[in-house]
N, C-alpha and C positions, 0 to 999 in steps of 0.2 A: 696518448702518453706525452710528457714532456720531449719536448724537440732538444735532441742531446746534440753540443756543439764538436765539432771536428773529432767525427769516431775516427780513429788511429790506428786501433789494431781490437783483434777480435777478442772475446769475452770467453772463461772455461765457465762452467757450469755453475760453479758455487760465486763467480763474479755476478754473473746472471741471475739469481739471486739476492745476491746482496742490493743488488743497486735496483732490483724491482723492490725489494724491499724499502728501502731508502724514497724511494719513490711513492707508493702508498704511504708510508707513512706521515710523511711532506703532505702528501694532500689533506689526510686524517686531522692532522694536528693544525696547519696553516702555515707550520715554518718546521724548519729542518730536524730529523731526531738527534738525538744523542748516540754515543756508540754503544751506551749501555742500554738503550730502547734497541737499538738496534740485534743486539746480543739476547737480549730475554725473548724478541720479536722470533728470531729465527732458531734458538735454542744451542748457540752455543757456549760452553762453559767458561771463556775466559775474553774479556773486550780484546786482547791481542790479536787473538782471531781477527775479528773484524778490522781491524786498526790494520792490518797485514792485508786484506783486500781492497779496506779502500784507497790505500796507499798504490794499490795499484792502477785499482780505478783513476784515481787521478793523473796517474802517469800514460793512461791511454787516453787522457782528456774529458773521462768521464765526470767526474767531478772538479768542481773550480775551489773547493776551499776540503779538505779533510778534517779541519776541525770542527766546521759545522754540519758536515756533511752535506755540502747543497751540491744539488744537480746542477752541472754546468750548462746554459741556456736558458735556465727555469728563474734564472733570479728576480724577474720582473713580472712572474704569471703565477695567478693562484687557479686552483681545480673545483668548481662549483657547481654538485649535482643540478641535473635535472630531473625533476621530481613527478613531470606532468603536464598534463594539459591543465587551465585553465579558461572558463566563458567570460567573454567581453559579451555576451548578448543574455541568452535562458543559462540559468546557474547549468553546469554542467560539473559530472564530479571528478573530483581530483584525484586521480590514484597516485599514493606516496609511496612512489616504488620507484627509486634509480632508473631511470631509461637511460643516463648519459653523463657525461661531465665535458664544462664547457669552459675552457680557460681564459681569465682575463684577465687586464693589468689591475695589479696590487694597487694602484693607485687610485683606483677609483670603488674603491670599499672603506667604509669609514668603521673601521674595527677588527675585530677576527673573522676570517673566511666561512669558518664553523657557522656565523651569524647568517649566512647570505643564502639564497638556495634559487634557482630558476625555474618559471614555468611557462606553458608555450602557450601562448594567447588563441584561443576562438570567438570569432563572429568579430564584429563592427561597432559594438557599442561602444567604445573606447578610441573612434578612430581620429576623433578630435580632442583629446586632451592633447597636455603639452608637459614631458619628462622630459627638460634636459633638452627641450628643442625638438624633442621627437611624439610623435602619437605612438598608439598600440592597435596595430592593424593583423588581422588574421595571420598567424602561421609567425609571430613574432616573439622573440625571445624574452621576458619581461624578470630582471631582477629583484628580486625582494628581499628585505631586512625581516626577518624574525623580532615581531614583537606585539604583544597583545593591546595596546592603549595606540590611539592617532590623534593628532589634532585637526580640526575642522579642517576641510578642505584637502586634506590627503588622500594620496590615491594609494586604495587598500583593496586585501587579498582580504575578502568576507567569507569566512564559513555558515553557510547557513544550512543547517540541517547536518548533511556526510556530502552538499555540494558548493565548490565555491565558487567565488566570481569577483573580478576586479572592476572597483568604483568610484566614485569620489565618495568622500565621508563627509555628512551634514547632517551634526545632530541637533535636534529639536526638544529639551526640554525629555520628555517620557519615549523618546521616539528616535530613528535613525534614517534620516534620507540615504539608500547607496542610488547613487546619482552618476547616469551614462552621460559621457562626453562624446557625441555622436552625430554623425551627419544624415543619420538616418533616424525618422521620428517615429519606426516603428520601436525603438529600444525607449522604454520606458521605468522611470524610479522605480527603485525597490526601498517599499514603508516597511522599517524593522519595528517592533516593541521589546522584540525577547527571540530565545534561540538564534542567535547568529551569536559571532564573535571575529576580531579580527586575528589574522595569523600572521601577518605583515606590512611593511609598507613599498610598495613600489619605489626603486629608485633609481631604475636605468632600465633603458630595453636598447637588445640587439636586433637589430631589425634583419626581417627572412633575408635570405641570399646575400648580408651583410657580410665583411669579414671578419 
């Protein structure tokens, strides 16, 4: 959950509530709800209501602004599922199902949060590219942009088949090279013609045991 700054005094039930509310939905959307999302989210019939506990909220330090409702501490961190494994070596397949959310600074997403999503690298074949200064070494956090089109040379989340796997992208005319960056010469290209597609582009990784 967002890391709440200087809690003050304790929460009644319907506080408790509201600000888990206020909180999912921040994450949902990539920036703060409104009091009237707020109101239709939780089912009560007049923003007053709400306006009446986040006013409180803010006076226990829980929130830093009550008119946008932001969580105080969260202002610099966005909430970006993680969706999965992914293979750096034999395609392995991706189950798109939440395992996690892993928060980072806003400042290093170039758009809406909604766009971004992580998944967790396997094998080696990836251990020698260069994101951002970093490889994608087993058990590593790998950022991705949602989008189906790459330009040569990007490093892309390839569905092939129901398995994917991240590669460099080099296309040839009728053809697609996904191309391992690897210190190990048993990881070898993969020649697409047809049935794959991309579903991203790498643009950061958080390396294991990183903070």
């Amino acid at each position: 959950m967002c890391k709440i700054a200087r809690m003050k005094n304790s929460l009644t039930s319907k506080q408790k509530l509201l600000l888990a509310t206020i909180i999912d939905l921040t994450s949902k959307k990539g920036s703060p709800p409104t009091l009237e999302e707020v109101r239709a989210t939780i089912g009560y019939s007049h923003t007053s209501s709400v306006q009446r506990h986040t006013d409180a909220l803010k006076n226990k330090g829980y929130l830093s602004d009550t008119r946008n409702l932001e969580v105080a501490g969260s202002e610099s961190k966005v909430k970006i599922p993680l969706v999965g494994n992914v293979a750096c070596g034999v395609p392995l397949l991706a189950v798109e199902n939440i395992e996690a959310y892993l928060f980072v600074d806003r400042g290093i997403l170039s758009g809406s949060p909604e766009n971004f999503f992580f998944l967790r690298a396997i094998g080696d074949s990836m251990n020698a590219t260069n994101i951002n200064n970093m490889t994608i070494d087993d058990g590593d956090y790998v950022l991705v942009r949602k989008q189906n089109t790459a330009d040569n040379g990007s490093r892309v989340v390839a569905l092939i088949g129901e398995e994917a796997t991240i590669k460099k992208y080099v296309p040839h005319g009728d053809y697609v090279r996904l191309e391992p960056e690897s210190t190990n010469d048993a990881n070898k290209p993969i020649i697409m013609f047809e049935d794959f597609s991309v579903q991203g582009i790498v643009v950061n990784v958080l390396k294991k045991g990183g903070d």
